[in-house]
N, C-alpha and C positions, 0 to 999 in steps of 0.2 A: 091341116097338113102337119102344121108343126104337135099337133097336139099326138098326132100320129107315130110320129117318128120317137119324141118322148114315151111314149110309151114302148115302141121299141128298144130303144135303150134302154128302158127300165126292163126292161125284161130279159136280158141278157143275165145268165149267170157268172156270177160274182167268182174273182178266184183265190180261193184258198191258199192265206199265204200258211209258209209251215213256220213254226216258232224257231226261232237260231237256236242253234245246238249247244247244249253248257260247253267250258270251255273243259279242254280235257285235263287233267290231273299230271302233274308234270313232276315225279319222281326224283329228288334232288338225294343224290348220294354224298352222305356227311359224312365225312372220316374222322371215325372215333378217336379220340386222344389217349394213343398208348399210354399205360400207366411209366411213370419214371423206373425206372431202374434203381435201387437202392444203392445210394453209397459203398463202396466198397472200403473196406474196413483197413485200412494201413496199419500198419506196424510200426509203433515207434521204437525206437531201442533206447532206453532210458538206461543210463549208466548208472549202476547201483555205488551210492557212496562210500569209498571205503572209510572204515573205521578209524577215527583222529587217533596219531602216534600219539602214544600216554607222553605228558609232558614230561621234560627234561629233568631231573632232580639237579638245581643249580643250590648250589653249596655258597653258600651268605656267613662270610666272615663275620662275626659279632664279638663287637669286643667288649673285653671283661670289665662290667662295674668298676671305675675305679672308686676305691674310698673315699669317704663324706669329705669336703674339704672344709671343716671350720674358718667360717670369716675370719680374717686375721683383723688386726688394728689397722692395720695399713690399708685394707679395702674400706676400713669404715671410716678412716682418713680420708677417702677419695672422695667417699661422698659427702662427707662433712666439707672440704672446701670447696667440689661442686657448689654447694649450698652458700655457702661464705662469698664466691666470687662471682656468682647472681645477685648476693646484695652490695657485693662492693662496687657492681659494674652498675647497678639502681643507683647508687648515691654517688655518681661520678661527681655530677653538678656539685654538691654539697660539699665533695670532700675538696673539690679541688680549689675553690673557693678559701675553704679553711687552710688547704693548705698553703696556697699560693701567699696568702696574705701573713701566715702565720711564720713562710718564707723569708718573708722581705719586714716582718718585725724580729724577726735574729737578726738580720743584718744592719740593720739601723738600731739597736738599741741592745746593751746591757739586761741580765734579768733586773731590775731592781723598780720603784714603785711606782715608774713611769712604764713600763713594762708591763705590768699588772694593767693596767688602766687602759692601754691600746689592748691588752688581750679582752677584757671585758666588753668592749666595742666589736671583737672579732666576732666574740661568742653570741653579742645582742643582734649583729646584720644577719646572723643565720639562724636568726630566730629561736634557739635556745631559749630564753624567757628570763626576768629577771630573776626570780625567785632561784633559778635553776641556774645560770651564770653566775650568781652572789655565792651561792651552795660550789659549785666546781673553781671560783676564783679562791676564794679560802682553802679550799681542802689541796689544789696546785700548791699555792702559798707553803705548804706546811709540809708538802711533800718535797719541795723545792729545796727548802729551807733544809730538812733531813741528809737527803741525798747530797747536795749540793750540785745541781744543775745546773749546767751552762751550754746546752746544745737543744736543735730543735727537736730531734729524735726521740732524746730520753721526757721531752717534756711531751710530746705527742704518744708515750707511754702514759703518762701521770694522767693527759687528758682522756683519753680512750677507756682507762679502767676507771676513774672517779666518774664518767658518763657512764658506765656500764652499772656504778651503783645507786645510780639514780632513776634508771629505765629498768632496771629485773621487778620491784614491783608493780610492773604493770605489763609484765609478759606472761599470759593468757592464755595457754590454747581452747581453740574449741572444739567441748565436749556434748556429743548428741547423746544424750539420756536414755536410758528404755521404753520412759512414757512417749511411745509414739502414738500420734505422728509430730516428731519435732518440728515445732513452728520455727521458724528464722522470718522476723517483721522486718526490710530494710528500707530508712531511711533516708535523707539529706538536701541538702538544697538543691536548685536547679546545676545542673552540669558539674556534679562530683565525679560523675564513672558508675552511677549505681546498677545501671542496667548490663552494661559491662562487665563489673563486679558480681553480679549475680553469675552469668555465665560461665567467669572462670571458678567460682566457689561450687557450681555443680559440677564443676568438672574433678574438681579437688576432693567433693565429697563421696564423688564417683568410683573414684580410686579408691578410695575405703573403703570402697563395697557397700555404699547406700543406696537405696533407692531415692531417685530425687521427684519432686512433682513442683511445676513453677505456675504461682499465681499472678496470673500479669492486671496488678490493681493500681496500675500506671493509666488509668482511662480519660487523662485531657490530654494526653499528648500522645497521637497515634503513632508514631513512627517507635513507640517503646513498646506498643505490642509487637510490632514488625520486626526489631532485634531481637527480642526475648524469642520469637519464633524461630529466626535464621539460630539459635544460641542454641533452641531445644531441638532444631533437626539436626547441628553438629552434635552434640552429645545425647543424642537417640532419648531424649524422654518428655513428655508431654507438658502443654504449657495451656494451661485455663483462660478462656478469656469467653469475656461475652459484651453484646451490643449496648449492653446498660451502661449509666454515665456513673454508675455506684458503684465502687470499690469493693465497699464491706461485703457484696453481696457476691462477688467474683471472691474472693479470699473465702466466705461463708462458703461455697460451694466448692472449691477445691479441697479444703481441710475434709468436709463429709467422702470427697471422693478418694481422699489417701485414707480415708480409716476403713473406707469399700474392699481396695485395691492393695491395702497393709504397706501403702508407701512409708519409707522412713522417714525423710523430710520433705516440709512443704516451704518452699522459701517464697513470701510474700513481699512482691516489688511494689512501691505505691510512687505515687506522685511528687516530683520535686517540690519543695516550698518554702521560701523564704523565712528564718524565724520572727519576724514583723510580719508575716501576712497572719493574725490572729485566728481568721476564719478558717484556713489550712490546717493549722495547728491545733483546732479546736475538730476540723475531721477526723484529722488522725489519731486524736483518742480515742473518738467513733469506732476507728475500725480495731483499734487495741479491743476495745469494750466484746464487738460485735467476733471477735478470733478470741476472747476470753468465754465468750456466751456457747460458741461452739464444739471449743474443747477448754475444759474447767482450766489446766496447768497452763497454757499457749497464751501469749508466744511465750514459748522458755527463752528466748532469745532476741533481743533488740539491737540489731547492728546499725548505729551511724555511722556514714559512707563520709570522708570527710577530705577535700582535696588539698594536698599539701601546698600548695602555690597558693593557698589564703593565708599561710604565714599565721600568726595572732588570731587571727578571725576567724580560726578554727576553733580557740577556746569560747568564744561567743555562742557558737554557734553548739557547741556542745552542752554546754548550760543550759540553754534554753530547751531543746531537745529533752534535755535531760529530767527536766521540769513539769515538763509536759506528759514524757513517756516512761523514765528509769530506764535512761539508756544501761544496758548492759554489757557491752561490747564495741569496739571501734575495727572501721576500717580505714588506714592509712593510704590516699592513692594518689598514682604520678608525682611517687617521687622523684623517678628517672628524667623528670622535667623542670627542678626546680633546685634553688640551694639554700632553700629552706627545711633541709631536713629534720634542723633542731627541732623542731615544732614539737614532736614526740616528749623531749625532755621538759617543757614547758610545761606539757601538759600533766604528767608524771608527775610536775610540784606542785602546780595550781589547779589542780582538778583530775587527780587520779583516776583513770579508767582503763580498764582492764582493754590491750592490744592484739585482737585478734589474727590480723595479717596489714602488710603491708603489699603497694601494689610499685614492683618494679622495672614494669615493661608494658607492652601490649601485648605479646602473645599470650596463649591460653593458658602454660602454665607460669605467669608469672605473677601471677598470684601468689605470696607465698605469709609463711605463719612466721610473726614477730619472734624475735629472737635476740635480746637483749645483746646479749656477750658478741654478736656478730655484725649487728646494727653499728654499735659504738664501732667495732672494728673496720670497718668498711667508709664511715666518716674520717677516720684520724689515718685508717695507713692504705 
C-alpha cells in the first residue's frame, strides 16, 4: 500500500516555478554642473602720475678763492714749539731733577772750585757720563770765567748750549733709500719698548707716505706677535707671522712678499736677548746673514731699541750689539720715566751713534726724531 501511494505522489506534476524578474533599472537624474560664470572684468582707475616739478634752481653763494697765504714764520714758530714742548714735557723727570739740585747749589755756594765739583756730581747722577761732564765742566769753566757769571739762569744758558755741542753729532735722521724694499732689523734686550717702538715708527713712517709691511720674528714670546697684531690692525697694514719657532724664515718671507707687493718698508722685530746670552747673539747674526741672502743691500738699517732707565748700561749694551751687528742707528725710550736723560750725552763721547728718535710718551705719536738744539733745551729750561 505504501508502495502504492509512493507512486502516486510521484506521479503528480511538478510545478513550475518562474525565474524572479531582473530588478528594473532605476533612472537617477544627475544635475549637470553649470559651467561658472566668468569673472567680471572691473575697472581700476589708476591715477596717472603727474610729471615731477623741474627742480628748483637754488642759487649757492660761492665764495671767491681767497689768495695763497704764504706760511709766515710765526706758523712755523707754532709748530716748532709744539715740537719743543713734547720734548720738554718727555724730559720733565730729567730736567727737574737738574734743576731742583742745580737750585739749591746757588744757594749754598759761591761760583768758585767747590762749585765746580758739586756741579760735576750734578751732571754724573744724571748720567751725562764722565767723559762728557769733564768736556761741559771745562767748557762752563771758561765761559764762566768770560762772562762773569753769578746767577742760576745765565749758567743754565752756558749748560744747555755746551750740551747742545756735544749731542748735534749724533743727530741722525732717518732716511729710507730707493733701494726698496727698506729693511729696518730691530733689536735690544728684554723690556726696552721694541715691540711698541715698532708700532709707533709705522705709524711715523706712514705719514710720510710709505708703505709699511711688519715682520713679527719675535717667535719665543707669543704675546709680541699678539701686539704687533693689535699695532698692525690700528695702522691698517699687515703683519707676517708664522707657526715656525724660526725667525730667519718669517723675516725671509716677508722681505720676498714686500718686493711682491712693492712695499717700501719692511720693519723686522726679533726676539729680546740679553748681550751675555752668547747663543742669542750668535742667532741674530743668523738672521742678519739670512735678510742679507734675501735682499743683497738689507737690512739698510739696524735700530738698537735701548731704554733710558739703564742709565750707563745702555753704553754696554750698545757695544756689544754693536759688535755683533753694526749697529746703525739708536732708539732712545721712556724717557718720560726716568732722570736719566743724560744718557744720550755719554753716549755721544764714549761711543758715538747716530740718534734716530727718542721715545716721550706712550701714545702713538710720541715717538719722535732726535733733535739736538731741543733735547738740551728741554733738560736745562
Amino acid at each position: 500500500m505504501f508502495d502504492f501511494l509512493k507512486k502516486l505522489v510521484s506521479k503528480k506534476p511538478k510545478k513550475k516555478v518562474k525565474p524572479a524578474a531582473p530588478p528594473k533599472k532605476v533612472k537617477v537624474a544627475v544635475a549637470k554642473p553649470k559651467p561658472a560664470a566668468p569673472p567680471k572684468k572691473v575697472k581700476v582707475a589708476v591715477a596717472k602720475p603727474k610729471p615731477a616739478a623741474p627742480p628748483k634752481k637754488v642759487k649757492v653763494a660761492v665764495a671767491k678763492p681767497k689768495p695763497a697765504v704764504i706760511e709766515t714764520k710765526k706758523d712755523e714758530k707754532k709748530g716748532f714749539f709744539s715740537f719743543t714742548e713734547k720734548i720738554k714735557k718727555g724730559l720733565t723727570k730729567t730736567r727737574e731733577n737738574l734743576g731742583n739740585q742745580l737750585t739749591n747749589l746757588f744757594k749754598s755756594k759761591k761760583i768758585d772750585e767747590s762749585f765746580f765739583e758739586e756741579l760735576e756730581m750734578i751732571l754724573l747722577t744724571a748720567d751725562v757720563g764722565i767723559q762728557a761732564t769733564e768736556l761741559l765742566i771745562q767748557q762752563v769753566r771758561l765761559k764762566v770765567k768770560e762772562g762773569n757769571v753769578q746767577d742760576e739762569s745765565k749758567l743754565k744758558i752756558i749748560l744747555k748750549d755746551c750740551l747742545t755741542e756735544i749731542l748735534i753729532p749724533i743727530e741722525s735722521p732717518l732716511k729710507v733709500d730707493k733701494n726698496l724694499p727698506f729693511v729696518i732689523m730691530v733689536v735690544g734686550v728684554n723690556g726696552t719698548g721694541k715691540t711698541t717702538t715698532i708700532g709707533k715708527l709705522t705709524k711715523l713712517l706712514q705719514n710720510e707716505g710709505k708703505k709699511v709691511l711688519i715682520a713679527a720674528g719675535d717667535t719665543y714670546r707669543a704675546a709680541a706677535t699678539e701686539q704687533l697684531s693689535i699695532w698692525g690692525e690700528r695702522n691698517n697694514v699687515e703683519v707676517m707671522s708664522h707657526a715656525t719657532a724660526d725667525p730667519s724664515s718669517v723675516i725671509f718671507d716677508a722681505i720676498n712678499s714686500a718686493k711682491a707687493k712693492n712695499i717700501d718698508v719692511v720693519i723686522a722685530d726679533t726676539a729680546g736677548r740679553l748681550p751675555t746670552q752668547k747663543n742669542l747673539i750668535d742667532e741674530i747674526t743668523k738672521i742678519k746673514r739670512v735678510i742679507t741672502k734675501c735682499h743683497e743691500e738689507a737690512p739698510q738699517e739696524i735700530l738698537l731699541v735701548l731704554d733710558a732707565n739703564t742709565g750707563q748700561n745702555a753704553i754696554t749694551q750698545l757695544k756689544i750689539f754693536n759688535e755683533a751687528l753694526g749697529i746703525t742707528g739708536l732708539i732712545m725710550t721712556k724717557l718720560d720715566g726716568t732722570a736719566k736723560g743724560g744718557v744720550l750725552a755719554a753716549i755721544a763721547k764714549e761711543l758715538p751713534t747716530p740718534v734716530r728718535f727718542i721715545g716721550v710718551g706712550e701714545g702713538i705719536d710720541d715717538l719722535r726724531e732726535f733733535k739736538a738744539k731741543e733735547y738740551a733745551k728741554g733738560m736745562f729750561e
